[in-house]
N, C-alpha and C positions, 0 to 999 in steps of 0.2 A: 479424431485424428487416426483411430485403429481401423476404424469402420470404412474410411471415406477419406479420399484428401483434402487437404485444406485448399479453400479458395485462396488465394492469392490476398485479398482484403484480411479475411481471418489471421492468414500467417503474421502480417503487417501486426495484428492487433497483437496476438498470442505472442511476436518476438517481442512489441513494447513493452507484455507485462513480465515477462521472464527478464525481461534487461533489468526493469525496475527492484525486482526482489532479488536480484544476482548478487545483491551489495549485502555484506553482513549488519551494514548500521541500519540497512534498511528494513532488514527482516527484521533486528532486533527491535524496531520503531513499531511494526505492523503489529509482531507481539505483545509491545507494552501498551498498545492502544487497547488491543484487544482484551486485555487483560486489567485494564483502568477500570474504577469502580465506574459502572455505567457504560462501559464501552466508548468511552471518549476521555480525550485527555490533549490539554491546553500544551504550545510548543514550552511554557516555563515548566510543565512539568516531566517533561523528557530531555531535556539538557542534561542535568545532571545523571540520571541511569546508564545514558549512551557518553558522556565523556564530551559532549562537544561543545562548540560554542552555539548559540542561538544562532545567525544565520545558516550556518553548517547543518544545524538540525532543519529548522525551515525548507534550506534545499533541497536536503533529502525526501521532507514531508510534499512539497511542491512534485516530485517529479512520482510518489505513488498516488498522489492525486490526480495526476496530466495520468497515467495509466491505468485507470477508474476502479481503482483501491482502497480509497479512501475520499470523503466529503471533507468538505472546510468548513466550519461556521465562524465567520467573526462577531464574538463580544467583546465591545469596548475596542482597547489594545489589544486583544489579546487573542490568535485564533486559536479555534479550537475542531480536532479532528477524531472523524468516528469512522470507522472499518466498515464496507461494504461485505455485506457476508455471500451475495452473491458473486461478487467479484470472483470470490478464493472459489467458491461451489463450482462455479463455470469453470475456474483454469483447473479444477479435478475434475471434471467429468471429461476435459479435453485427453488429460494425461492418464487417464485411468484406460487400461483396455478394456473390451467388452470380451 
């Protein structure tokens, strides 16, 4: 972004994932993933840390997934979500100057 402008596609991408993390529940989500024994962690066990109800977390976990921050995996009932670490690596290397 320092070096070069952004394409018009890029911008598109780079504003999706800054919308996604702009939410306080949502960063706090990304963290408690990230910090899950194993780097994942099922939507029953972040209800409770964030305060909310299951759909309301689900939603939130849906829309850093749609902004490729995080994978799904469903077992059983139950899904369950791990942090792309490239994800975060790319949106620093974008905001970081050169």
């Amino acid at each position: 972004m320092t070096t070069a402008p952004l394409s018009a596609e890029d911008a598109d991408q780079l504003a999706r994932t800054l919308r996604a993390i702009a939410e306080p529940t949502r960063l706090r989500l990304l963290s408690l993933i990230a910090a899950h024994e194993g780097g994942e962690a099922c939507v029953c066990d972040l209800t409770e840390p964030v305060g909310l109800s299951q759909p309301t977390v689900s939603h939130h976990l849906k829309v850093l997934v749609d902004a490729g921050l995080l994978t799904r995996e469903k077992r059983g009932v139950w899904s369950y979500y791990i942090l792309i670490p490239e994800a975060l690596g790319a949106l620093a290397i974008v905001l970081t100057p050169s």
